[in-house]
LOBAPA-443951 format. One line per field, with one value per residue: chain; x negated, y negated, z of N, C-alpha, C, CB in turn; residue number from 1; residue in three letters. Coordinates in steps of 0.05 Angstrom, whole numbers. Glycine has a CB too. Layout:
nulo A|... $
nxx X|... $
nyy Y|... $
nzz Z|... $
caxx X|... $
cayy Y|... $
cazz Z|... $
cxx X|... $
cyy Y|... $
czz Z|... $
cbxx X|... $
cbyy Y|... $
cbzz Z|... $
pase NUM|... $
miti ALA|... $
***
This chain:
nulo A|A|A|A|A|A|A|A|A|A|A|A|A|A|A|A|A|A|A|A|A|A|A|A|A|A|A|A|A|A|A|A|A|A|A|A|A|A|A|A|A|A|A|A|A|A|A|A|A|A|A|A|A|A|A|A|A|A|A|A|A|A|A|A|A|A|A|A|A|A|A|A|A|A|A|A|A|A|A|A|A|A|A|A|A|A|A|A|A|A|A|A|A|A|A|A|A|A|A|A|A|A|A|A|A|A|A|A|A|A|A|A|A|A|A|A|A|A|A|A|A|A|A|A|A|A|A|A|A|A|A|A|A|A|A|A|A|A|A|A|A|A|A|A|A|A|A|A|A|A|A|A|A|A|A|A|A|A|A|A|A|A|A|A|A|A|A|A|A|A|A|A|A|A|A|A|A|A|A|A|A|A|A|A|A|A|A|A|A|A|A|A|A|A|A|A|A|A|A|A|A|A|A|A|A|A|A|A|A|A|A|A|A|A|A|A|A|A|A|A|A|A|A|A|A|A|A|A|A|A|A|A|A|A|A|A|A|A|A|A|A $
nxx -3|-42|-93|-165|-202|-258|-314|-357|-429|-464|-495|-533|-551|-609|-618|-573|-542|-500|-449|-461|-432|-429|-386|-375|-394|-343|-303|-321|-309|-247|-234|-234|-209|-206|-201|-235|-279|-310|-356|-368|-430|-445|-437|-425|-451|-424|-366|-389|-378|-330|-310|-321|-270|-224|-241|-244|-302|-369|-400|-466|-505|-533|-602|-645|-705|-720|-753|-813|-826|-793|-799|-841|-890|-942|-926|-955|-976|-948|-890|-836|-780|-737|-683|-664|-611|-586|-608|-604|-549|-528|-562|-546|-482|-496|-499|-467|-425|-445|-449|-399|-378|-373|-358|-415|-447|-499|-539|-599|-619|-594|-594|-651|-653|-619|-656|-693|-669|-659|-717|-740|-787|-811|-845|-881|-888|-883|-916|-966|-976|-972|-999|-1024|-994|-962|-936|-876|-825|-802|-778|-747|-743|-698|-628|-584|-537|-556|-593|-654|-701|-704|-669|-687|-642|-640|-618|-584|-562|-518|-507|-515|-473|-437|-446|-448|-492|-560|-602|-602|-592|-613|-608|-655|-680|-713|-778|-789|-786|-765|-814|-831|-785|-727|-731|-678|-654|-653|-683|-658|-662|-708|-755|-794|-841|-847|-819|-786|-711|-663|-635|-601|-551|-548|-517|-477|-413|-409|-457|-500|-556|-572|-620|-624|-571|-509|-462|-468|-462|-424|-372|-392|-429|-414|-433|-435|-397|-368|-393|-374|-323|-332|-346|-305|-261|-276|-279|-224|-212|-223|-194|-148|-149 $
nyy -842|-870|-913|-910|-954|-990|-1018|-1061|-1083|-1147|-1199|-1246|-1316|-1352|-1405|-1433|-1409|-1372|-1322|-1269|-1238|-1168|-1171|-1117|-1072|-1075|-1072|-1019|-989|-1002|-979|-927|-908|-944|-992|-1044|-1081|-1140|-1161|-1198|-1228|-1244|-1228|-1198|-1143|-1115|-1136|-1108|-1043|-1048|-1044|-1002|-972|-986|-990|-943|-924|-939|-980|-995|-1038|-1069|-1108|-1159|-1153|-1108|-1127|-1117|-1098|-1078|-1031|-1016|-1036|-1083|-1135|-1130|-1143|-1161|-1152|-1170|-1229|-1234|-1223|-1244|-1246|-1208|-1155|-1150|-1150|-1107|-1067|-1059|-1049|-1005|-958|-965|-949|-892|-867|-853|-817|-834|-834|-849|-890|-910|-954|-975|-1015|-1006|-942|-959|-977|-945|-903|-923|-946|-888|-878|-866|-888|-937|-959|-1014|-1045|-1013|-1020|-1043|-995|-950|-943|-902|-873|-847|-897|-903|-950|-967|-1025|-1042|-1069|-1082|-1097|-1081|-1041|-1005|-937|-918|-887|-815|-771|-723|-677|-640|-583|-559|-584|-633|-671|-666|-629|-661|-687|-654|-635|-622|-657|-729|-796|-848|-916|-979|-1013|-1043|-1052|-1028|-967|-900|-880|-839|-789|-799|-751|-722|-719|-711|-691|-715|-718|-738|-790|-775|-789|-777|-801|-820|-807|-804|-789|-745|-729|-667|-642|-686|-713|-746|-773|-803|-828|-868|-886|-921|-957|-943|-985|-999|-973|-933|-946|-920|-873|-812|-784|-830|-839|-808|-804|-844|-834|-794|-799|-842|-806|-778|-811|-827|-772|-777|-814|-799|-771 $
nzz -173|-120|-134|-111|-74|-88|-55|-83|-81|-86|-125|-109|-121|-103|-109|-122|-81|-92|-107|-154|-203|-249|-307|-330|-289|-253|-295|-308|-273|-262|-310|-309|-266|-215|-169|-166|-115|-100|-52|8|9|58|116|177|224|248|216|166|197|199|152|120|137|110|55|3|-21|-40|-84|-98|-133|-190|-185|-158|-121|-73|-6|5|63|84|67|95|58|41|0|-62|-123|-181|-159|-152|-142|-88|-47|22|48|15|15|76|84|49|69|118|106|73|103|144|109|99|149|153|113|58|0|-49|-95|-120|-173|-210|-173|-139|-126|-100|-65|-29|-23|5|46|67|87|47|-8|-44|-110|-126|-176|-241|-275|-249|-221|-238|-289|-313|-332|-397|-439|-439|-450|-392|-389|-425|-497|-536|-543|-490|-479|-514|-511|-490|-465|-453|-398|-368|-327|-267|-274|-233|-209|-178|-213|-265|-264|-277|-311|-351|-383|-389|-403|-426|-458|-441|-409|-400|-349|-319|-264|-228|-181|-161|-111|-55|-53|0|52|62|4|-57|-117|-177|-232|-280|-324|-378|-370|-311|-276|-222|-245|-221|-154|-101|-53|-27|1|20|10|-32|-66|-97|-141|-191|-240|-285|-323|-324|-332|-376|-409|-423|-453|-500|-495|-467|-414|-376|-376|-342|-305|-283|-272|-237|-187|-178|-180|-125|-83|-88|-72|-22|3|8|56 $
caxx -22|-45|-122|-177|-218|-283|-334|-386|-452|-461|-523|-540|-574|-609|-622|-548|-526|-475|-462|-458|-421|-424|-362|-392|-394|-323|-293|-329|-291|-225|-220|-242|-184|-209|-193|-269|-274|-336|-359|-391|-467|-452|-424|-442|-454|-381|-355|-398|-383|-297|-301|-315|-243|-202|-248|-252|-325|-385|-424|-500|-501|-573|-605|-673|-732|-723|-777|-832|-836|-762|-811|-861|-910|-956|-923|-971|-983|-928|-863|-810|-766|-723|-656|-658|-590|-573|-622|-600|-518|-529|-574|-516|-467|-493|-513|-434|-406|-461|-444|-370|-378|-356|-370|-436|-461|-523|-554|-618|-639|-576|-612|-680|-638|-605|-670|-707|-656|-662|-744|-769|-808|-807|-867|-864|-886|-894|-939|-995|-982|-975|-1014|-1041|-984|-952|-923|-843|-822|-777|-759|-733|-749|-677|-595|-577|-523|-566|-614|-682|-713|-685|-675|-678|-635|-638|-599|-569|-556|-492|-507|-519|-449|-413|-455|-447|-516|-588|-616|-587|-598|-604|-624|-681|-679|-721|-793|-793|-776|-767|-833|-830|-753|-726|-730|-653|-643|-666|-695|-641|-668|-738|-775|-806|-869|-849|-810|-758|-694|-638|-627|-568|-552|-530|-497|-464|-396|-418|-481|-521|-565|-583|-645|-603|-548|-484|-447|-471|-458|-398|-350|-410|-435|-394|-444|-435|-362|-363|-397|-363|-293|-328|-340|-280|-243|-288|-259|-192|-200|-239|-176|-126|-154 $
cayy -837|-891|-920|-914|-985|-985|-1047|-1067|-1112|-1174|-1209|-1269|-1334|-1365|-1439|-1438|-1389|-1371|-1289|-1265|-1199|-1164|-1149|-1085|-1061|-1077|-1066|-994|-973|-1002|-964|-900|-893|-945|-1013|-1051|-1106|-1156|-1157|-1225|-1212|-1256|-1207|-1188|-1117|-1107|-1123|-1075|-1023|-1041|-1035|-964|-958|-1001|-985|-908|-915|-961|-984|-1012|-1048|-1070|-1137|-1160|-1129|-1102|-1126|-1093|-1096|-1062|-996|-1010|-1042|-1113|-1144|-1128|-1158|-1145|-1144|-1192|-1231|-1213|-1243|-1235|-1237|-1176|-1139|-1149|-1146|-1075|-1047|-1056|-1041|-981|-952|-963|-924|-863|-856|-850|-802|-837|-836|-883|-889|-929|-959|-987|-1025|-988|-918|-959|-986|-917|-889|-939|-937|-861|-868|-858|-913|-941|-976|-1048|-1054|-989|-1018|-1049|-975|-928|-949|-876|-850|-852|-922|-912|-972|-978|-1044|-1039|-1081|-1092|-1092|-1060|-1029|-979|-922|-934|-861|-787|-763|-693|-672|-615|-558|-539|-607|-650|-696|-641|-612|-689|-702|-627|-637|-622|-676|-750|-812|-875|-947|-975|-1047|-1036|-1049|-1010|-937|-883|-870|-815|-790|-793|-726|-718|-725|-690|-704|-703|-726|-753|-795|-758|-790|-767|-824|-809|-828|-800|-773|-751|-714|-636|-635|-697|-703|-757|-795|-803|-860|-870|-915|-923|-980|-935|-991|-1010|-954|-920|-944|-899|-840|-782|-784|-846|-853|-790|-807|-865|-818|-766|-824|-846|-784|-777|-842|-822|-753|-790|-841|-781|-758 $
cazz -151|-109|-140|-93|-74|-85|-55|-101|-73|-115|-131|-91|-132|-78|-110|-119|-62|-99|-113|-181|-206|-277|-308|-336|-267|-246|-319|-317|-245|-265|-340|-297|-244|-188|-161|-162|-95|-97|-23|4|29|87|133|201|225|256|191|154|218|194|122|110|151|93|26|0|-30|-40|-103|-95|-157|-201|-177|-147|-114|-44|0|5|91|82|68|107|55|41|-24|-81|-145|-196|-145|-160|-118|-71|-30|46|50|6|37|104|81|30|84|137|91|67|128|152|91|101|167|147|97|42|-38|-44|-123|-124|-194|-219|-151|-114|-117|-95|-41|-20|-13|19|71|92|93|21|-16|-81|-130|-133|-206|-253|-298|-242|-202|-256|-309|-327|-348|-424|-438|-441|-442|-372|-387|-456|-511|-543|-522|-463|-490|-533|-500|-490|-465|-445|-377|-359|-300|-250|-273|-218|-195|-187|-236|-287|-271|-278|-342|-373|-395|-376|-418|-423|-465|-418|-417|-383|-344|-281|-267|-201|-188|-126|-110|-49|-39|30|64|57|-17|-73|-150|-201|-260|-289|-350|-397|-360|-285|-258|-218|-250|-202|-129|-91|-32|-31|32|16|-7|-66|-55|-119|-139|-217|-251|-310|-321|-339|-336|-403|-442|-412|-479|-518|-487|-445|-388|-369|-368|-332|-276|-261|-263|-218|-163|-167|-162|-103|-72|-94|-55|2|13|10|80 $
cxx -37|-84|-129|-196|-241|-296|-355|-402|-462|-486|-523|-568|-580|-619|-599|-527|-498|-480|-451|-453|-412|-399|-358|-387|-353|-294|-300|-307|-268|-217|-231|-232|-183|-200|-220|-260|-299|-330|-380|-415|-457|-432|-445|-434|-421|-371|-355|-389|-351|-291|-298|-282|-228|-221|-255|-288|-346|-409|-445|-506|-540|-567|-639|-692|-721|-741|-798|-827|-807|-769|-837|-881|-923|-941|-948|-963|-967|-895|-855|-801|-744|-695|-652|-633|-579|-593|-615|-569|-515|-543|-555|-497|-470|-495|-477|-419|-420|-459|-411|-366|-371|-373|-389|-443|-483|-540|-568|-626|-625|-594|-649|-666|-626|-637|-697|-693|-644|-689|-758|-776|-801|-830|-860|-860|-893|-917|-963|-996|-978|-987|-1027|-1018|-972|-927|-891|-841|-795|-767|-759|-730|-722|-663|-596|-564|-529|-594|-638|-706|-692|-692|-670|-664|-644|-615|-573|-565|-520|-490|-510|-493|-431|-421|-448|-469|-547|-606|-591|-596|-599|-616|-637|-686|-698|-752|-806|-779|-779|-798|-832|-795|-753|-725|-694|-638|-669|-666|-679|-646|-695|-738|-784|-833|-866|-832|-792|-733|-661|-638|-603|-578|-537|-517|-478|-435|-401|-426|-499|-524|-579|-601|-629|-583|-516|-463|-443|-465|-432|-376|-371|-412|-425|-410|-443|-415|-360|-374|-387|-338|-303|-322|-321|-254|-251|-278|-233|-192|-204|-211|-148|-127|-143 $
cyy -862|-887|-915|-945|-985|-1016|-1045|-1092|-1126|-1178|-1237|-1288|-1353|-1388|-1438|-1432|-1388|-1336|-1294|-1238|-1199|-1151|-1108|-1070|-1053|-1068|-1024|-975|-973|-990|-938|-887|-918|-979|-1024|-1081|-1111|-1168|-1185|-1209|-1240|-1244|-1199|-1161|-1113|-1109|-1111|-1055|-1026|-1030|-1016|-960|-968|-987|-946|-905|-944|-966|-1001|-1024|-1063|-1104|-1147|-1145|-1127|-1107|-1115|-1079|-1076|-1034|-997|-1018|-1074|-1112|-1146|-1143|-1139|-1144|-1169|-1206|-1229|-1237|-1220|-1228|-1215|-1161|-1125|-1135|-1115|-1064|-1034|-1037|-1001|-954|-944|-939|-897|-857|-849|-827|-807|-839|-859|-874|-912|-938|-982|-995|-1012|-956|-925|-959|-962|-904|-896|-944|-915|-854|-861|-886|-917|-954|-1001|-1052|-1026|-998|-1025|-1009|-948|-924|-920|-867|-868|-877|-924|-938|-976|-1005|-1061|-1068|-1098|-1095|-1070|-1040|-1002|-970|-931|-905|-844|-787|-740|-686|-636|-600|-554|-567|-624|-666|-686|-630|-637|-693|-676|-632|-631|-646|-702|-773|-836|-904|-953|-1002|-1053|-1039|-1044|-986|-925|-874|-840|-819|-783|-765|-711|-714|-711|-706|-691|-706|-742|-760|-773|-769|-787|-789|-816|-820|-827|-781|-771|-730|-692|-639|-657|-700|-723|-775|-790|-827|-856|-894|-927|-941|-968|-953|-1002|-989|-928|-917|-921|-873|-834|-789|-801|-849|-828|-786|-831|-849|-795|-785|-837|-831|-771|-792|-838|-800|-761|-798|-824|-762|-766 $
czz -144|-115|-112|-93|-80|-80|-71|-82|-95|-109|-124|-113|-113|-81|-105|-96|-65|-114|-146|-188|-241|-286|-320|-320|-256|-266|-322|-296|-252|-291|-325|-275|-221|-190|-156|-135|-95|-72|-22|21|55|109|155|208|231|224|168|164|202|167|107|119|124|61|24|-12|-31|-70|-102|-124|-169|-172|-171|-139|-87|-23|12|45|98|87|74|95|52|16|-39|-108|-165|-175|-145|-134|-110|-57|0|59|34|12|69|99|69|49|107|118|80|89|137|130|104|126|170|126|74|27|-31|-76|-127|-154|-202|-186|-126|-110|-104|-59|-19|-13|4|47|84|90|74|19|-38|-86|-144|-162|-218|-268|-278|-229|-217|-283|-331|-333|-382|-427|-452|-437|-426|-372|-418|-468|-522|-528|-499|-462|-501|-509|-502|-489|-461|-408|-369|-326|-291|-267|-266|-194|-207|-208|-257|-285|-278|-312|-358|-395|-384|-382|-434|-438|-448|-428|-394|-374|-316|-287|-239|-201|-157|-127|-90|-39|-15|32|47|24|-32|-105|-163|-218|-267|-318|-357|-381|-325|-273|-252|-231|-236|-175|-127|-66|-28|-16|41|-1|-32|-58|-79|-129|-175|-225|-267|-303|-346|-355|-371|-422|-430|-435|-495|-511|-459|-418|-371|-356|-340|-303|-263|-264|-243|-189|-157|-161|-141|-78|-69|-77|-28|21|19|42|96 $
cbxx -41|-28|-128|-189|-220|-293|-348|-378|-482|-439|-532|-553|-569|-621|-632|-541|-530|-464|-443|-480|-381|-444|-345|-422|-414|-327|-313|-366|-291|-219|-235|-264|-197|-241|-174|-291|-260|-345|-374|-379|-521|-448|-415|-439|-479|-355|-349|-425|-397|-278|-310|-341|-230|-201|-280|-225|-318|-399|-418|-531|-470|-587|-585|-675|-772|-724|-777|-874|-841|-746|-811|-861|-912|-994|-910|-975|-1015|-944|-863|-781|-768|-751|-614|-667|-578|-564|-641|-603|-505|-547|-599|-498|-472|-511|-535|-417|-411|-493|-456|-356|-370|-338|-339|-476|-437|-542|-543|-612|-644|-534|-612|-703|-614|-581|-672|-710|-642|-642|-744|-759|-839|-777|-876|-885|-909|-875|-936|-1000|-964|-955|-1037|-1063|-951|-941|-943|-823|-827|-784|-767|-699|-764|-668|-565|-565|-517|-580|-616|-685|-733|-699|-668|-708|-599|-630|-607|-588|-586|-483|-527|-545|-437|-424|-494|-415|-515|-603|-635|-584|-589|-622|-603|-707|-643|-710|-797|-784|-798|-741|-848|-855|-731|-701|-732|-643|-634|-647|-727|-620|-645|-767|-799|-801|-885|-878|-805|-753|-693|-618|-635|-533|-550|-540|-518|-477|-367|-397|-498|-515|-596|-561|-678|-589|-567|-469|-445|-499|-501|-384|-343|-436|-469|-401|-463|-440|-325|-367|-424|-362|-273|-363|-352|-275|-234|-311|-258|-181|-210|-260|-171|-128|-175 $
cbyy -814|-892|-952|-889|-1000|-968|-1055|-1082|-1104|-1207|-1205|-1253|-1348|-1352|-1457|-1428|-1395|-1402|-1254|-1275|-1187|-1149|-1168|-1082|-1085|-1102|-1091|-989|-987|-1025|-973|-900|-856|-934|-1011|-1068|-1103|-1178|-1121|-1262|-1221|-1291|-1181|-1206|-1106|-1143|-1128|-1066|-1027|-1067|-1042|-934|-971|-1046|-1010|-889|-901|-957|-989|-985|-1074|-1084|-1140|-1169|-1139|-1081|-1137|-1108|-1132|-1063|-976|-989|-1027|-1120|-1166|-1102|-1162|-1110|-1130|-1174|-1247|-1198|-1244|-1250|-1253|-1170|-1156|-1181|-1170|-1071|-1060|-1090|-1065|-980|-983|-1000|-924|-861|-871|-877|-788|-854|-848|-887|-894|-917|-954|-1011|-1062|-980|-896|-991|-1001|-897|-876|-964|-947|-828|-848|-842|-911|-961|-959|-1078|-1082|-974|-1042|-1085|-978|-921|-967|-853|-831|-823|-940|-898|-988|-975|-1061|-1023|-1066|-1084|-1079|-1069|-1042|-992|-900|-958|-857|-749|-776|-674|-679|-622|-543|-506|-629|-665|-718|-615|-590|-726|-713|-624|-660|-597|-656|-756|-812|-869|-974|-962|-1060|-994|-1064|-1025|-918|-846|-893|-806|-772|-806|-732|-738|-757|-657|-701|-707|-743|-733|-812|-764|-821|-763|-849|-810|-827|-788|-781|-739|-726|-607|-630|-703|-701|-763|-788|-785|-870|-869|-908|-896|-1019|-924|-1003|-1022|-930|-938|-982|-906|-831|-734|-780|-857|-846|-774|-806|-902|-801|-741|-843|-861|-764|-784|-868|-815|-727|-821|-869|-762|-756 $
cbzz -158|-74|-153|-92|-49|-111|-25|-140|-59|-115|-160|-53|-157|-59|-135|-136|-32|-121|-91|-194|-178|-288|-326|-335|-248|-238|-345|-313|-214|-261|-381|-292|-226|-174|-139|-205|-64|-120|-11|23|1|87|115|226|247|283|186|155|256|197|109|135|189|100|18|-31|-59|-11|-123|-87|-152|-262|-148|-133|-115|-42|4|-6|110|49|38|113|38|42|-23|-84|-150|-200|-116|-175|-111|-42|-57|59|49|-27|41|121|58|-2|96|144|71|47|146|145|48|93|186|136|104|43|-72|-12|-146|-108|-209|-244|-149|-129|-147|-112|-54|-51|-29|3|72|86|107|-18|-15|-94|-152|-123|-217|-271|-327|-212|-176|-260|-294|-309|-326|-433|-453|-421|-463|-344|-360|-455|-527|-556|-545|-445|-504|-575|-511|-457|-445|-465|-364|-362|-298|-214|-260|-208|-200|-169|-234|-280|-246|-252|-347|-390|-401|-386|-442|-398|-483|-382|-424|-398|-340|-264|-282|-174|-216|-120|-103|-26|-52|46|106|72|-21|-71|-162|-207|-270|-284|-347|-434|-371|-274|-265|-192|-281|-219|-105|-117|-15|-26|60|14|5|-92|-21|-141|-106|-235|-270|-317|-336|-321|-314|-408|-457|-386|-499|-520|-486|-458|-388|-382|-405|-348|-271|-267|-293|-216|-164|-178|-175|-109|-92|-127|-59|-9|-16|-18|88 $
pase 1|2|3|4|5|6|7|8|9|10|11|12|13|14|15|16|17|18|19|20|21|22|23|24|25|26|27|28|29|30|31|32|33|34|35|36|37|38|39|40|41|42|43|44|45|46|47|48|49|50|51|52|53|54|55|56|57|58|59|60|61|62|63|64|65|66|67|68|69|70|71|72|73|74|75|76|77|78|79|80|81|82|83|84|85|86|87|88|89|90|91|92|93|94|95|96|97|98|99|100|101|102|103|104|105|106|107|108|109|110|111|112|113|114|115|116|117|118|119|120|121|122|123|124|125|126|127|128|129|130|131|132|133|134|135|136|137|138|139|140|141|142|143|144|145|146|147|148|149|150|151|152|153|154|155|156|157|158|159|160|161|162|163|164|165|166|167|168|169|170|171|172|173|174|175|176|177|178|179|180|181|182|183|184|185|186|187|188|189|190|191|192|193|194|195|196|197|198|199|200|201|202|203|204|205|206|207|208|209|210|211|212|213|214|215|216|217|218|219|220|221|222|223|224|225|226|227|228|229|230|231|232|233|234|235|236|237|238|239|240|241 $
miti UNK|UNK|UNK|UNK|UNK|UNK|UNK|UNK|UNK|UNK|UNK|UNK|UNK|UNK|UNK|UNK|UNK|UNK|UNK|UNK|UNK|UNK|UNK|UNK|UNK|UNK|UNK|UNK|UNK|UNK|UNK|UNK|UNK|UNK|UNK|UNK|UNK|UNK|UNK|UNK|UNK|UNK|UNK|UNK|UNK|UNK|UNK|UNK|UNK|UNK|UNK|UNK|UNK|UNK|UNK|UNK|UNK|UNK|UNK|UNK|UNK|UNK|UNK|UNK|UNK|UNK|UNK|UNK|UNK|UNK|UNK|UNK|UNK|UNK|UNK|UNK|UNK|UNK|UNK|UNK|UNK|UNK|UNK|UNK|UNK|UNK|UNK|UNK|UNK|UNK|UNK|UNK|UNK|UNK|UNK|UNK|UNK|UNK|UNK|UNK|UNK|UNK|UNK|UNK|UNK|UNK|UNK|UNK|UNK|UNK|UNK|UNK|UNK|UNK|UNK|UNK|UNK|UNK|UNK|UNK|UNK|UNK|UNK|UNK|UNK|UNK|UNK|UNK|UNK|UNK|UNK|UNK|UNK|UNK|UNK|UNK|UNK|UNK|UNK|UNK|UNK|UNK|UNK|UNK|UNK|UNK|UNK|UNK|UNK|UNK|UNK|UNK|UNK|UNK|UNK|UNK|UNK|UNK|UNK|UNK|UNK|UNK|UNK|UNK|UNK|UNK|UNK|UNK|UNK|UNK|UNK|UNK|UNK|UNK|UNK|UNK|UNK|UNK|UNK|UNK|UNK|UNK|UNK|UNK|UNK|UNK|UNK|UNK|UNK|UNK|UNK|UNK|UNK|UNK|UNK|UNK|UNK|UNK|UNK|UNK|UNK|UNK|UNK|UNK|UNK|UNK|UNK|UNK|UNK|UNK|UNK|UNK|UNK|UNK|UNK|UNK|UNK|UNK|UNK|UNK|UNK|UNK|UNK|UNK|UNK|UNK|UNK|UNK|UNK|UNK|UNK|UNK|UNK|UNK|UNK|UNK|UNK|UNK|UNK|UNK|UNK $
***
């Protein structure tokens, strides 16, 4: 059966301006059914508007901060920096798939990204903007590799029927989070101290955005692997249309 493609967005170093892609990412798609393609960020809207036609799905991959004026706010104290060009290129880009209907999987700054571009918000820094709650530590002390907190999902959510779990071990590399979800998308999974740690969209055929960095623990734990084989047999049914 003929793989489905999937584009991944790379990470732009902008002394060097040169992109940068983890094999983690690309290693996780291709031991899980799919064909991984690293997409340049210097693309103009047309060929964001063509690429949904040639690729079956789209992955938002970790990376920088988003900037703040993206969601409408003043950069505060605590928010990282940012690359105008993957901003501008993933905003297009994603925008092109979701109006195509196709598989989108967003993680760590990809689900900030996904929901910053249908109207929610996100929190630049957790620790200057959440300070009152119980000090998980979201941006984990050791390897990446190994868990860090739990994440309880929805129930009666997709990501609860991919994982065959209510409750999830994850890893934790992020020091921003979804603050309000867009209208359109719904809360799959939270911290033990309220943070969101996953959306998606019901009425979507596979649009879900994770805090969490699967790609790191996919050889270890079931849930992991398992959501990168649902997405890509998502892709795979996508490309069969």
């Amino acid at each position: 059966m003929k793989k489905p493609v999937i584009g991944l967005t790379a990470s732009h170093d902008q002394k060097t301006g040169e992109l940068r892609m983890s094999s983690r990412y690309t290693d996780a798609l291709r031991d899980c059914g799919a064909v991984p393609l690293v997409l340049p960020l210097s693309l103009k809207e047309g060929d964001c508007i063509q690429l949904p036609e040639t690729l079956d799905g789209l992955l938002c991959t970790g990376g920088p901060d988003v900037h703040p004026f993206r969601f409408g706010e003043e950069t505060l104290k605590g928010c990282g920096d940012f690359s105008p060009l993957r901003d501008e290129a993933e905003l297009l880009l994603f925008h092109s798939f979701y109006k195509r209907k196709k598989p989108i999987l967003g993680i760590c700054r990809g689900i900030q990204l996904i929901n910053i571009a249908l109207g929610g918000d996100i929190y630049q820094d957790l620790d200057a903007q959440l300070s009152d709650r119980p000090p998980i530590a979201h941006r984990q002390p050791f390897r990446s590799d190994a868990p860090s907190h739990h994440v309880d999902l929805a129930s009666d959510s997709q990501l609860a029927r991919i994982s065959q779990a209510v409750r999830i071990p994850v890893n934790s590399l992020h020091h921003q989070a979804v603050r309000r979800p867009a209208e359109s998308l719904r809360i799959a999974g939270q911290a033990p101290d309220g943070v969101i740690e996953a959306l998606e969209q019901p009425d979507y055929p596979f649009l879900i955005g994770v805090q969490w960095h699967p790609e790191w623990l996919y050889h270890t734990h079931d849930h992991a692997r398992k959501l990168f084989e649902a997405f890509a047999a998502a892709c795979a049914k996508h490309s069969m249309r």
